[in-house]
C-alpha distance (Angstrom), angle and dihedral (degrees) to the residues before:
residue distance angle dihedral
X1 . . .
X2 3.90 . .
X3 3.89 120.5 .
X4 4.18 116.5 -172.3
X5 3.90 112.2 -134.5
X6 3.66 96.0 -158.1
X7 3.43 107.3 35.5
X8 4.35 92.0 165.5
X9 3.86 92.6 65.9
X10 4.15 89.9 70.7
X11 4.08 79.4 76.9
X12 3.54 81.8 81.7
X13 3.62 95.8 61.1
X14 4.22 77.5 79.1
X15 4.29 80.2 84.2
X16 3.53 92.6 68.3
X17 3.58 107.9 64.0
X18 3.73 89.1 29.4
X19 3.56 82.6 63.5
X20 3.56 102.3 49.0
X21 3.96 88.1 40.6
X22 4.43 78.2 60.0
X23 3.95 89.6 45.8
X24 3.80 93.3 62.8
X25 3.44 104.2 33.6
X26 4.37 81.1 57.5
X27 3.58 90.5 49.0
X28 3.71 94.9 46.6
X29 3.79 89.6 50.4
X30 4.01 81.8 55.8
X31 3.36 95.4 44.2
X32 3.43 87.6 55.0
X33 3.72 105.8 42.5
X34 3.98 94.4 49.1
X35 3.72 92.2 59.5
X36 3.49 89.8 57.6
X37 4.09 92.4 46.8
X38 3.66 89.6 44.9
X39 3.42 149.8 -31.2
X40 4.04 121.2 -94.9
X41 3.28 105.2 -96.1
X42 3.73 96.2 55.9
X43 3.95 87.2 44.3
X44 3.23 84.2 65.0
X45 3.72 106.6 49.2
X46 3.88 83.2 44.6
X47 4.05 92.9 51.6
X48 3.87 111.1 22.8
X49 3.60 96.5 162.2
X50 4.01 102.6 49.4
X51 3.63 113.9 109.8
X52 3.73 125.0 -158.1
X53 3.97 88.3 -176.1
X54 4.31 90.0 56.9
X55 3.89 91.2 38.9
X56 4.41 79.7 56.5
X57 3.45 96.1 45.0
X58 3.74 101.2 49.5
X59 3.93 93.8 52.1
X60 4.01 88.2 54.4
X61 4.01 84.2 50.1
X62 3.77 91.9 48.9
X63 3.81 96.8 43.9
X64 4.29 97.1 43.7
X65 3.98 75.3 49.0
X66 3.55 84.3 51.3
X67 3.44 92.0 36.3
X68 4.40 97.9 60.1
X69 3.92 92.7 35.7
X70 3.70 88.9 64.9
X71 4.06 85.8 38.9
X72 3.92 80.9 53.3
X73 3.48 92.1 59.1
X74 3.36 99.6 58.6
X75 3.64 97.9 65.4
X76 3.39 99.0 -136.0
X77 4.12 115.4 -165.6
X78 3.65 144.1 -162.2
X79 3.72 131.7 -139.0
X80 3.62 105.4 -140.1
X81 3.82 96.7 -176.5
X82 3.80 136.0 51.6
X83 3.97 99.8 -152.5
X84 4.21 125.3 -168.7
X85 3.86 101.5 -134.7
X86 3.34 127.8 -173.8
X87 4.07 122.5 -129.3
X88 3.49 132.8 179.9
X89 3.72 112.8 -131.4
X90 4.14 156.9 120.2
X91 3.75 126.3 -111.2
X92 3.83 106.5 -114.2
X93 3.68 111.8 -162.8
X94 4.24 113.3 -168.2
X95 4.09 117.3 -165.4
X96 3.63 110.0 -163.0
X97 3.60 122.5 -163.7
X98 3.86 103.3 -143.8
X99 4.58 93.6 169.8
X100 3.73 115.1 144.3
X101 4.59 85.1 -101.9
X102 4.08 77.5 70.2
X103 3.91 92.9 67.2
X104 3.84 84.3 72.4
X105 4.07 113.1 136.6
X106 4.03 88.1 -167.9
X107 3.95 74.2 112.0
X108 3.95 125.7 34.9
X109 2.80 127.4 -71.2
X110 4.33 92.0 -0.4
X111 3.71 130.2 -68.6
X112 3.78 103.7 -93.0
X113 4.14 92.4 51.3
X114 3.81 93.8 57.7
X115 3.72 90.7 51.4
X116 3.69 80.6 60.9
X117 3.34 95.6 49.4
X118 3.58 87.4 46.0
X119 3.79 100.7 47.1
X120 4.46 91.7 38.8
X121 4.30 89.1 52.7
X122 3.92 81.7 43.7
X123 3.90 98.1 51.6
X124 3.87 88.7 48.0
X125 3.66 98.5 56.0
X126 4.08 92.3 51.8
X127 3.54 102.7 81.0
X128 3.76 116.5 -168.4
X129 4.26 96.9 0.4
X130 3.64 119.0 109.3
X131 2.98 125.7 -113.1
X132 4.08 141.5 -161.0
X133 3.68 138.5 -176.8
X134 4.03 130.9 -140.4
X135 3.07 122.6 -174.4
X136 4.04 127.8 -164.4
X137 3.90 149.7 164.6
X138 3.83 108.2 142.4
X139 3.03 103.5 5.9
X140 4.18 117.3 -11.1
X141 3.77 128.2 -110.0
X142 3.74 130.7 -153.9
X143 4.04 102.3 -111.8
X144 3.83 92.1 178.2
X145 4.04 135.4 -9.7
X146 3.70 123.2 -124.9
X147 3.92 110.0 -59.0
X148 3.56 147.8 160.0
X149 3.43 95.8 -150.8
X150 4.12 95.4 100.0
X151 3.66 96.5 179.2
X152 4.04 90.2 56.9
X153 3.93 80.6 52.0
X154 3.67 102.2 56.9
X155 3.97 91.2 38.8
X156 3.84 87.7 60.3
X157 3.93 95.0 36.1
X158 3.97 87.1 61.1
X159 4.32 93.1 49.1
X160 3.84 77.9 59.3
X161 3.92 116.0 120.2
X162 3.97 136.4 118.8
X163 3.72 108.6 -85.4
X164 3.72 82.5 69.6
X165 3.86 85.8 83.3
X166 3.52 121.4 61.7
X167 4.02 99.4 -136.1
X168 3.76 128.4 11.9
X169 3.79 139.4 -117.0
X170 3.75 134.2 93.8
X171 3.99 104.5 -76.6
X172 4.15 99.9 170.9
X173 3.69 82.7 155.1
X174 3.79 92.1 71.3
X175 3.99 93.4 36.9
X176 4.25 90.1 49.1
X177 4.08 80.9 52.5
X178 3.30 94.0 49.3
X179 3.61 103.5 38.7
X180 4.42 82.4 63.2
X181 3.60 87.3 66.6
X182 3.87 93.8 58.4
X183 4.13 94.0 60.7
X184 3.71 95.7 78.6
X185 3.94 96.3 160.4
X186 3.37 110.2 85.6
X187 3.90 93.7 -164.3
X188 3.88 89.5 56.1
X189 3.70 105.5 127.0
X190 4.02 104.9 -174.8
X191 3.56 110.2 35.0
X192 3.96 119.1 166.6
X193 3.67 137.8 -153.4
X194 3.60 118.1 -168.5
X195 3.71 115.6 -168.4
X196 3.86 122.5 -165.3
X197 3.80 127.4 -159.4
X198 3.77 154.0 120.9
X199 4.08 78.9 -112.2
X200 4.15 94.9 -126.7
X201 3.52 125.5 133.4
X202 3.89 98.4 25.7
X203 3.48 125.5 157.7
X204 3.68 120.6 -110.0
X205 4.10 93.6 -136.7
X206 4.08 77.6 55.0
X207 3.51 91.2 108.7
X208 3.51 103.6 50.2
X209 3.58 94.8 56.3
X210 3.96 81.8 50.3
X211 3.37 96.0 60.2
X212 3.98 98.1 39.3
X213 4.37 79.0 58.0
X214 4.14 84.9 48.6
X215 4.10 89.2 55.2
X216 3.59 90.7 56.5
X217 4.01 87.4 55.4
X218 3.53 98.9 -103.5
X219 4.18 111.6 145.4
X220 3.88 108.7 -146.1
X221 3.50 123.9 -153.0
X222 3.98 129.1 -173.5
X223 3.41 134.8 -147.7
X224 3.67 128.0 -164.8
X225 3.83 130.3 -157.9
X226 3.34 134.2 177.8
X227 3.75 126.4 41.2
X228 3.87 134.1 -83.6
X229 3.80 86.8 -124.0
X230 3.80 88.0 70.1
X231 3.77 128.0 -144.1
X232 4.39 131.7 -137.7
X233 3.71 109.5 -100.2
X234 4.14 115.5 -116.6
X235 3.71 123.3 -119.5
X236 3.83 117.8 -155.3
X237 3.42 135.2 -174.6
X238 3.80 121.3 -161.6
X239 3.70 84.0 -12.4
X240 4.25 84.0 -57.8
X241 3.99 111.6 131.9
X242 4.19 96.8 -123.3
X243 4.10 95.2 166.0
X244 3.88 141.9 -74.4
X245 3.98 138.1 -64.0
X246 3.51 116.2 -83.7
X247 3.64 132.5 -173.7
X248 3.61 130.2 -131.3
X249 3.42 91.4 -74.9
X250 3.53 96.9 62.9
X251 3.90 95.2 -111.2
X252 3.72 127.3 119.4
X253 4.18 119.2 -89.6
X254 3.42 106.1 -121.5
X255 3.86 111.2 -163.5
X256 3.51 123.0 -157.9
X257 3.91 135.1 -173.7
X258 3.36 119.2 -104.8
X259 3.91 116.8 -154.1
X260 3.68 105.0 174.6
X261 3.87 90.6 65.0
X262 3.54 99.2 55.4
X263 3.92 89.2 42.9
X264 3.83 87.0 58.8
X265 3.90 90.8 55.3
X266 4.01 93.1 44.2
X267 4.28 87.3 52.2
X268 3.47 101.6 50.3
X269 3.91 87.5 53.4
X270 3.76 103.6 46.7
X271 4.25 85.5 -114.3
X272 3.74 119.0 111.0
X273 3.70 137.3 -136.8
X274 3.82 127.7 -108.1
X275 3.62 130.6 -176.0
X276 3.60 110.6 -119.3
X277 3.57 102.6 -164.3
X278 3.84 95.9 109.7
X279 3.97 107.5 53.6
X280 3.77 98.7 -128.9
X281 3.95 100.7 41.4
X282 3.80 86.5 82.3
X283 3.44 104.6 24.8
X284 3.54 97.9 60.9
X285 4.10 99.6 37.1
X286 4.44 84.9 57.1
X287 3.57 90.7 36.4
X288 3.92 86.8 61.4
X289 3.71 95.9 34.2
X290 4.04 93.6 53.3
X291 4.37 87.5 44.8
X292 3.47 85.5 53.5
X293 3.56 99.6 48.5
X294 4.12 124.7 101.2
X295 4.30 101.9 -93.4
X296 3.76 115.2 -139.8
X297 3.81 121.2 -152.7
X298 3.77 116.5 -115.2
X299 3.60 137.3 176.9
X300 3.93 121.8 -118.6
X301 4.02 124.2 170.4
X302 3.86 118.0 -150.4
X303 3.73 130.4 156.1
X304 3.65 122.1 -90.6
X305 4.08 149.2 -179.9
X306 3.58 90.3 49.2
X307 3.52 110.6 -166.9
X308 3.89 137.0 -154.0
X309 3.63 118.1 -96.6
X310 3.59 104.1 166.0
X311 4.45 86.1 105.6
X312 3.65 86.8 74.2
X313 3.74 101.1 56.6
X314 3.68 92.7 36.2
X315 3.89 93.5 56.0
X316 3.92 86.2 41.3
X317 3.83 89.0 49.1
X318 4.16 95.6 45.8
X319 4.37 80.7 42.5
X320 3.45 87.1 70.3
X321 3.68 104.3 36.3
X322 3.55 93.8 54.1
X323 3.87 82.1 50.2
X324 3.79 88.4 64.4
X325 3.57 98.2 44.4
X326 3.76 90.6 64.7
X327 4.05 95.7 38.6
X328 3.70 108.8 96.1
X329 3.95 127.3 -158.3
X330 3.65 87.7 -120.3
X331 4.54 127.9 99.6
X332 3.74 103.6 -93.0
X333 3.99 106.8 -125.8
X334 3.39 100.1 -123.1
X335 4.28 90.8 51.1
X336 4.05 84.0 48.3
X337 3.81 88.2 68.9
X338 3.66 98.6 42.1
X339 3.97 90.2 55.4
X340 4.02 92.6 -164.2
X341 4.02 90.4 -177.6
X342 3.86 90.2 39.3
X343 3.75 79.4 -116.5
X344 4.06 90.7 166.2
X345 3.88 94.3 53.0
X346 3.89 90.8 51.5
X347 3.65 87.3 50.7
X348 3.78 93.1 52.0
């Protein structure tokens, strides 16, 4: 498993063909100027020795020299082990409602980007717990299993949006389902499900299926967005504003957030609801609530005792510069007698 410590120096790779784009614009200008000096035979007579070929050939040498001293710099490194560690942790399950009624702006920036913000500030407080994301609108769609790798979880959270689904809605049914498939230890003792959402469109069997997940001991915790006041949903093309929703009517959708359904989920499932319209109102109550909670040890395997292996390329990369210093311009001897391009009978 190899990880690069200094990604930003591969910017410099930008020399090479910069460099090469120089080369042939030189040997153009050479090309160019000869012919009006002399023509090639004569050129010949008047430089036997000068090789195009070893002029070539040492600008490749110089620029893969070029090439693994920027590699070098990088630093990239190898895990040479794949250890088992133990962690201390709960299993934090996030449902986020990404339906069309989520593109909202009756709260900045829109609905379904401050559940991001919500769920990303969230992840980062958690510390060892692991975490997973579901995703749903229609029917719901497993963005990422259960993890401790947070970073993986807040790149994925952010690709998040509603043509990931295939048809739209609000089906929490499917996402409670599938979020019972993501608590694979069965001696887990706190395991969360946070479920985020303007609240419309529910399904009235909604919290049944809630309370079947509850049984199992999973805590579930709403938040709403949006406001009861209600705001049109945005229709972009191409990222381009071209108008809102409208129903079949002809009048503008307007979409409003519905508390009292997502406070019927949180009850039957001894969780509670918050209003997530400020960042930090929920972000700091389930930050507390998950630190408080009883940790369970797990098992997770991940490479370690990465080592350095930037010595390799940068011997590689001074290899081949060397190389260059002690290539000349000039027909090597030995290359003169072979004549590959039967360079003597032209010349004759």
């Amino acid at each position: 498993m190899y990880k690069i410590e200094a990604p930003i120096y591969f910017y410099l790779l930008l020399i090479v063909p910069s460099m090469l784009v120089i080369f042939l614009l030189v040997l153009w200008w050479k090309k160019r100027t000869q012919r009006k000096f002399s023509n090639p035979k004569l050129l010949k007579i008047l430089a036997p020795n000068a090789s195009q070929f070893k002029a070539t050939l040492k600008v490749i040498i110089l620029l893969l020299g070029i090439t693994f001293l920027i590699i070098s710099l990088t630093n990239p490194k190898m895990g040479s082990k794949l250890k088992t560690i133990k962690r201390e942790g709960v299993d934090v399950v996030f449902a986020l409602d990404i339906s069309k009624s989520m593109l909202a702006e009756d709260i900045a920036p829109n609905r379904l980007e401050k559940s991001k913000q919500i769920i990303s500030k969230l992840i980062d407080r958690l510390g060892s717990d692991r975490v997973g994301i579901i995703v749903y609108a229609g029917n719901s769609y497993p963005l990422l299993p259960i993890t401790t790798d947070h970073a993986a979880a807040n790149m994925f959270l952010q690709n998040a949006n509603p043509d990931m689904v295939s048809s739209q809605g609000t089906a929490i049914n499917e996402a409670l389902e599938l979020a019972k498939t993501y608590y694979n230890n069965d001696e887990q003792t706190n395991r969360f499900l946070i479920i985020i959402s303007d609240g419309e469109d529910h399904q009235e069997e909604t919290k049944q299926v809630a309370q079947n997940l509850a049984s199992d001991g999973v805590q579930i915790y709403t938040i709403g967005v949006g406001t009861e006041r209600g705001g049109p949903i945005p229709m972009r093309l191409n990222g381009a504003m071209i108008g809102y929703k409208k129903d079949r009517k002809g009048e503008t959708v307007i979409t409003k957030r519905m508390p009292e359904v997502l406070q019927g989920i949180a009850n039957v499932s001894d969780g509670s609801y918050i209003d997530g319209n400020i960042t930090e109102n929920p972000v700091e109550q389930l930050a507390k609530i998950i630190a408080n909670a009883e940790k369970n040890e797990f098992e997770t395997k991940q490479f370690s005792d990465y080592k350095d292996q930037f010595q390799w390329f940068l011997a590689i990369g001074l290899f081949f510069l060397c190389l260059d210093s002690f290539l000349l311009d000039k027909k090597t001897n030995w290359l003169r007698k072979v004549d590959l391009f039967n360079e003597e009978k032209k010349m004759s």
